[in-house]
VEXTI-839378 format. One line per field, with one value per residue (C-alpha): x, y, z; residue number from 1; chain. Coordinates in steps of 0.1 Angstrom, whole numbers. Each point is the difference from the previous one (the first is absolute). Layout:
east = c(X,...)
north = c(Y,...)
up = c(Z,...)
seq = c(NUM,...)
mol = c(A,...)
//
This chain:
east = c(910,-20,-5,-27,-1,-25,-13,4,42,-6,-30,23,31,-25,-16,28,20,-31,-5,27,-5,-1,-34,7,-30,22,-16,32,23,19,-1,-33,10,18,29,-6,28,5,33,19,-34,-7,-24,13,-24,10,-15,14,-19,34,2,2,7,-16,14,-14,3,-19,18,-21,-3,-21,19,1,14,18,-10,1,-27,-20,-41,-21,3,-35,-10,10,1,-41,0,20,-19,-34,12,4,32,1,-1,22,8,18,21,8,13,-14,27,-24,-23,21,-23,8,-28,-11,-23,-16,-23,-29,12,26,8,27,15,24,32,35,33,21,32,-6,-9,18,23,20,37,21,27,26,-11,4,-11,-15,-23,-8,-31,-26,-31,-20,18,1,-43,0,23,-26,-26,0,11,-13,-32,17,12,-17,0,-7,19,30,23,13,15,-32,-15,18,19,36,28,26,27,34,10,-21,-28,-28,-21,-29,-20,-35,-17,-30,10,-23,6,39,9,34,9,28,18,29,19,10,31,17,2,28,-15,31,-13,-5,-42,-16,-32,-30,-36,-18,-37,-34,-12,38,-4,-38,11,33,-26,-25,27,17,-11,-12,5,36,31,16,24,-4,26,-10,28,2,19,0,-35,-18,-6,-3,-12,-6,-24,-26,-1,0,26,-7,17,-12,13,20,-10,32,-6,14,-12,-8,16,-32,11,-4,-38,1,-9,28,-8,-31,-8,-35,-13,-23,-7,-40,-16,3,-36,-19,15,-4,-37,-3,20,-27,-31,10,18,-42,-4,32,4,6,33,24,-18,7,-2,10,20,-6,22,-4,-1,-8,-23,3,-24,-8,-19,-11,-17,-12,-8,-39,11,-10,22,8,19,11,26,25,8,38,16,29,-8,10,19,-24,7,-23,6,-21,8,-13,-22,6,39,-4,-20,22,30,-18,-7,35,6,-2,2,-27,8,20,18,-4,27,-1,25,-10,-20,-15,9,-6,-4,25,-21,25,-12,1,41,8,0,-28,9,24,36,-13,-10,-21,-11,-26,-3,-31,-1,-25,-28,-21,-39)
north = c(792,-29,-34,-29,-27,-23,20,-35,6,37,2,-11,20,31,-6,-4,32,22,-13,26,28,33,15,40,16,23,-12,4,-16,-26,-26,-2,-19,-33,3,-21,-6,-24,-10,-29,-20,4,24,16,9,21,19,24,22,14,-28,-36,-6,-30,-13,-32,-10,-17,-16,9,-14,26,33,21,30,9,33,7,25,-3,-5,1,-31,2,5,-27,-30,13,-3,-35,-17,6,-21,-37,-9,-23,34,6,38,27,30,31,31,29,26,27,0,-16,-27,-39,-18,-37,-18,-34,-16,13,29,29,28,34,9,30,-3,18,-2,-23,26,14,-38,-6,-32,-14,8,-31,9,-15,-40,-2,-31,-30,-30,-28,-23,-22,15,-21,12,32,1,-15,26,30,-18,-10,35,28,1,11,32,33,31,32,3,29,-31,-7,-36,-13,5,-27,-38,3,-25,-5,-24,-10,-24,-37,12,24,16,16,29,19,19,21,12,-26,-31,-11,-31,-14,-27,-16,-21,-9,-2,-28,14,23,40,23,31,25,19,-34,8,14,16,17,11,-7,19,-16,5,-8,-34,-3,-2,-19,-25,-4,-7,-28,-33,-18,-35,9,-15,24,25,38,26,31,28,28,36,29,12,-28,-35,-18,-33,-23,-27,-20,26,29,26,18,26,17,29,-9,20,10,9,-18,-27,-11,-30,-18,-29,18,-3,-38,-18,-19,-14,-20,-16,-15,-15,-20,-19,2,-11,30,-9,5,25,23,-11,12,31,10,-10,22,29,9,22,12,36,13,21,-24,-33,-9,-37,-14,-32,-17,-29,-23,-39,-21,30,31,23,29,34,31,34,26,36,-5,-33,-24,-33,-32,-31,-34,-25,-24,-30,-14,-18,13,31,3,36,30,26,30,26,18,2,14,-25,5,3,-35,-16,15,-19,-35,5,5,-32,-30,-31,-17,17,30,11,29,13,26,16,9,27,-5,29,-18,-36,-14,-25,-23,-32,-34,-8,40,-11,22,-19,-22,23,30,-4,31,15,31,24,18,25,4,21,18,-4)
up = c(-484,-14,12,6,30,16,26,24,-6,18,20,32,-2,-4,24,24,-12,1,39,6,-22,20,14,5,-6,-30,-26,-22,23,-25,31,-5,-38,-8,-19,-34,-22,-33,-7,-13,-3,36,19,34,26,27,28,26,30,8,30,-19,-34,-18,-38,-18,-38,-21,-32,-30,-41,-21,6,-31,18,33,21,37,15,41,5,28,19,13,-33,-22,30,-4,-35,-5,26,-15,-27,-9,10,-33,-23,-22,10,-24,12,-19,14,-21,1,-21,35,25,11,1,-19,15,-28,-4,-23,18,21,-1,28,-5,29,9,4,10,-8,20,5,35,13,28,7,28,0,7,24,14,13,36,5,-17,16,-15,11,-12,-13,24,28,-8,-7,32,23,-22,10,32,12,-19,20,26,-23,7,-25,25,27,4,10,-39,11,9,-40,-15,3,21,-17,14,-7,6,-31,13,20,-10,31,-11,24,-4,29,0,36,18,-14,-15,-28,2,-23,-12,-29,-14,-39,-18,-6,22,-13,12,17,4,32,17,5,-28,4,-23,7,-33,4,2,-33,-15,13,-7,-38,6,14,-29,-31,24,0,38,-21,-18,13,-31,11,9,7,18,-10,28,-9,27,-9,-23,2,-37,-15,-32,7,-23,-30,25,12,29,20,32,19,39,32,9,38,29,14,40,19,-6,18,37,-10,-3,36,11,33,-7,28,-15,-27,-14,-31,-12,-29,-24,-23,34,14,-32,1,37,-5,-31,19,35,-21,-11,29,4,4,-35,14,7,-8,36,9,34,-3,37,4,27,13,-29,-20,-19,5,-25,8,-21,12,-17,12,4,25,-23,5,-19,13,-12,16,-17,24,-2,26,-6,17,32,13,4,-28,-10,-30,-22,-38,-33,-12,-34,7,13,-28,-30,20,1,-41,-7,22,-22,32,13,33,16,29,21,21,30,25,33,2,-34,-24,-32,-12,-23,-28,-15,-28,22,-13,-7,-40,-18,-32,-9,5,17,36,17,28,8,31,10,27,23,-1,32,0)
seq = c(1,2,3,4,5,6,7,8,9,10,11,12,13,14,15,16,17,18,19,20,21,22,23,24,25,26,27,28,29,30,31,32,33,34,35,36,37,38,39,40,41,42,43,44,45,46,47,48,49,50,51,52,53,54,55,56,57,58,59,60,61,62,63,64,65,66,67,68,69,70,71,72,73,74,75,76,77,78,79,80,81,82,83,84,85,86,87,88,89,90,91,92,93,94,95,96,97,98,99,100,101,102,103,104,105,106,107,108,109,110,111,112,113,114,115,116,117,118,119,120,121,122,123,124,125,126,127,128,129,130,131,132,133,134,135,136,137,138,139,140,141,142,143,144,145,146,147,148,149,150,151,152,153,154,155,156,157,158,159,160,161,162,163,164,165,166,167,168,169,170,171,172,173,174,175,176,177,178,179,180,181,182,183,184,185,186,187,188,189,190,191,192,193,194,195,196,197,198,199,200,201,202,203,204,205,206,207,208,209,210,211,212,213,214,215,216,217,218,219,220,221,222,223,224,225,226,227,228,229,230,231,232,233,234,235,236,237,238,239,240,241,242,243,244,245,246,247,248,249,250,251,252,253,254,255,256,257,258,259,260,261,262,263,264,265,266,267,268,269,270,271,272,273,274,275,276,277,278,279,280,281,282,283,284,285,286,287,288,289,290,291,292,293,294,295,296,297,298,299,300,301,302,303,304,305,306,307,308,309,310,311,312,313,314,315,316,317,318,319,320,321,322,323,324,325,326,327,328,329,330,331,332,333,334,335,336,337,338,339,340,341,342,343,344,345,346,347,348,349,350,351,352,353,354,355,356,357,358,359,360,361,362,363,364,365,366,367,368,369,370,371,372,373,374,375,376,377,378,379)
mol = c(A,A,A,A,A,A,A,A,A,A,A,A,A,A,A,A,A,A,A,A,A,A,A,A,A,A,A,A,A,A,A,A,A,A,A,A,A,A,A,A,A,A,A,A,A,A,A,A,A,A,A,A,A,A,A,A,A,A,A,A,A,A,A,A,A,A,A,A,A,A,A,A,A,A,A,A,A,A,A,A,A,A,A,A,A,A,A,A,A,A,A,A,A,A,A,A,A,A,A,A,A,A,A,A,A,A,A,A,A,A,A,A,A,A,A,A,A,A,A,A,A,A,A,A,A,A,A,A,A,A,A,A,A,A,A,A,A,A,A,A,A,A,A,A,A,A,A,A,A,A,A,A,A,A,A,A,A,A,A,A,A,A,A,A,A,A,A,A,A,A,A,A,A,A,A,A,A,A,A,A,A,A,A,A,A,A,A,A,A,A,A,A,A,A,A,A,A,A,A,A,A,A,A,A,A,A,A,A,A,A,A,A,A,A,A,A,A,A,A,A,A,A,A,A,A,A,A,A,A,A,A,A,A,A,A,A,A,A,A,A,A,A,A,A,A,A,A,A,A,A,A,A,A,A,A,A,A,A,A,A,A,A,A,A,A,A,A,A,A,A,A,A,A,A,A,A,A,A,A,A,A,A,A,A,A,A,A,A,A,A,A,A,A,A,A,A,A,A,A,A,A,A,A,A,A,A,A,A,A,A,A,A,A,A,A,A,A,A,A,A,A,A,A,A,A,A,A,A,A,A,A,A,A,A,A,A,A,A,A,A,A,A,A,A,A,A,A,A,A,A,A,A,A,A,A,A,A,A,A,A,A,A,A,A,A,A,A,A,A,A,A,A,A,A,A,A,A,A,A)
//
């Protein structure tokens, strides 16, 4: 393997495919390498930690020879972006001591490598289902609800996105167990799902890198390609494929309030503001804030455990019923950042169990209207 490039034409596909590169602390785990491959003028770039698999190529001019071997992602993203990304940079894989050699006029660097035949790769089985959406919607939807995604918990549908989707309408879930997202948009054209609902759980760091090779600006085209196990896409240069959870998954829709018997709409800049300044002495537990609503005033209350207290009131004449609940601060506040309207509504039942925090018109963005619970919390 021989070849030259501008290091500008492949300073960001390495540095996206060596995001994912594996981390076991065996320091011969091939994971732990991107796959690097020159072949018909074009170099392939692929990583895999055995979870998600992420491919981009770069189309190339000076190749004098062709070659495929892995090196440590860790260690050449380190040694390309010390460089000027307007270098000319050589590569040469020297077969007599296995090591890839990286060279420009001023600087050169050998670095170990290992042979590419035990890499592991996705299998493409049988295509279950396809959906097709804009890439601007679909940033969006990753967006807007993956903060509400946790990683540790022995409940495996609460570490990733829920799709589900029944040919025209996509409803998308994420719960961490005290707070829920539900939103929801619909295709251009419609899709035929054979089983009537089709549904996937795509995992938290799966849709993490589905979101950063999409475009939040790009009315283009993407196709998400579901199989029983894997989820795969081609997007902007990139392929992508990420492992399912395959577990069942809850009638999540018992959780949503659906008797609201209050609301009110408040401005969402102040409230935010309010929720910031009181959440200072919160106790550092639960965050607790106490939302006290009653004729023409909100008022807002934090404790801690030594019995310090902090205050504030928002004034709204549209205030009127007496409602008290106590929420995570912090629940409450990554809500109103998702929330892109001036102002927001907040719903209760009677008792209050949870608020429901909708945008002002239910649209998030433009196509995909939203809505987010948070339970209650004791202090």
């Amino acid at each position: 393997m021989k070849f030259s490039v501008l290091l500008s034409d492949i300073k960001e596909p390495i540095n996206s495919v060596t995001s994912i590169a594996g981390s076991s602390l065996n320091k011969d785990d091939i994971t732990k390498n991107i796959y690097f491959e020159v072949k018909d003028n074009k170099l392939i770039l692929k990583a895999n930690n055995y979870n998600i698999e992420m491919q981009s190529c770069v189309s190339l001019q000076n190749v004098e020879s062709e070659g495929v071997i892995t090196v440590n992602a860790n260690k050449i993203k380190d040694t390309l972006s010390n460089l000027d990304p307007s270098s000319l940079v050589d590569f040469y894989f020297n077969e007599n001591k296995n090591t890839l050699e990286i060279k420009t006029s001023k600087v050169s660097y050998e670095l170990r490598t290992q042979s590419a035949v035990n890499f592991p790769t996705f299998d493409r089985d049988c295509v279950v289902q396809t959906i097709k959406l804009k890439q601007k919607q679909l940033k969006s939807i990753i967006d807007s609800s993956l903060f509400c995604v946790i990683t540790e918990d022995f409940r495996d549908y609460l570490k990733g996105i829920r799709f589900e989707f029944n040919g025209k309408n996509l409803d998308i879930y994420t719960s961490d167990g005290h707070r829920l997202t539900m939103l929801r948009t619909s295709v251009e054209q419609e899709q035929t799902v054979a089983s009537g609902i089709f549904g996937a759980i795509i995992p938290k760091q799966g849709a993490a890198q589905l979101a950063s090779i999409i475009k939040d600006d790009s009315e283009a085209e993407v196709e998400l390609t579901f199989s029983k196990n894997n989820v795969f896409t081609s997007c902007n240069g990139y392929v992508l494929a990420s492992k399912l959870i395959n577990c069942s998954y809850p009638d999540i829709r018992k959780a949503i309030p659906d008797n609201i018997q209050t609301e009110y709409l408040l401005p969402k800049a102040e409230l935010t503001n309010l929720i910031r300044q009181v959440s200072v002495l919160a106790s550092k537990r639960v965050n607790g804030v106490t939302f006290n609503f009653s004729s023409g005033r909100l008022d807002l209350r934090a404790e801690n455990s030594e019995h310090e207290l902090s205050c504030a009131t928002l004034e709204d004449p549209g205030i009127s019923d007496v409602t008290e609940i106590s929420l995570n601060g912090s629940y409450v506040v990554d809500v109103l950042k998702i929330i892109k309207s001036e102002k927001v509504r907040l719903c209760f039942t009677n008792p209050a169990s949870s608020i429901l925090i909708k945008p002002e018109t239910d649209e998030l963005e433009e196509g995909i209207t939203g809505a987010f619970v948070i339970s209650r919390v004791v202090v």
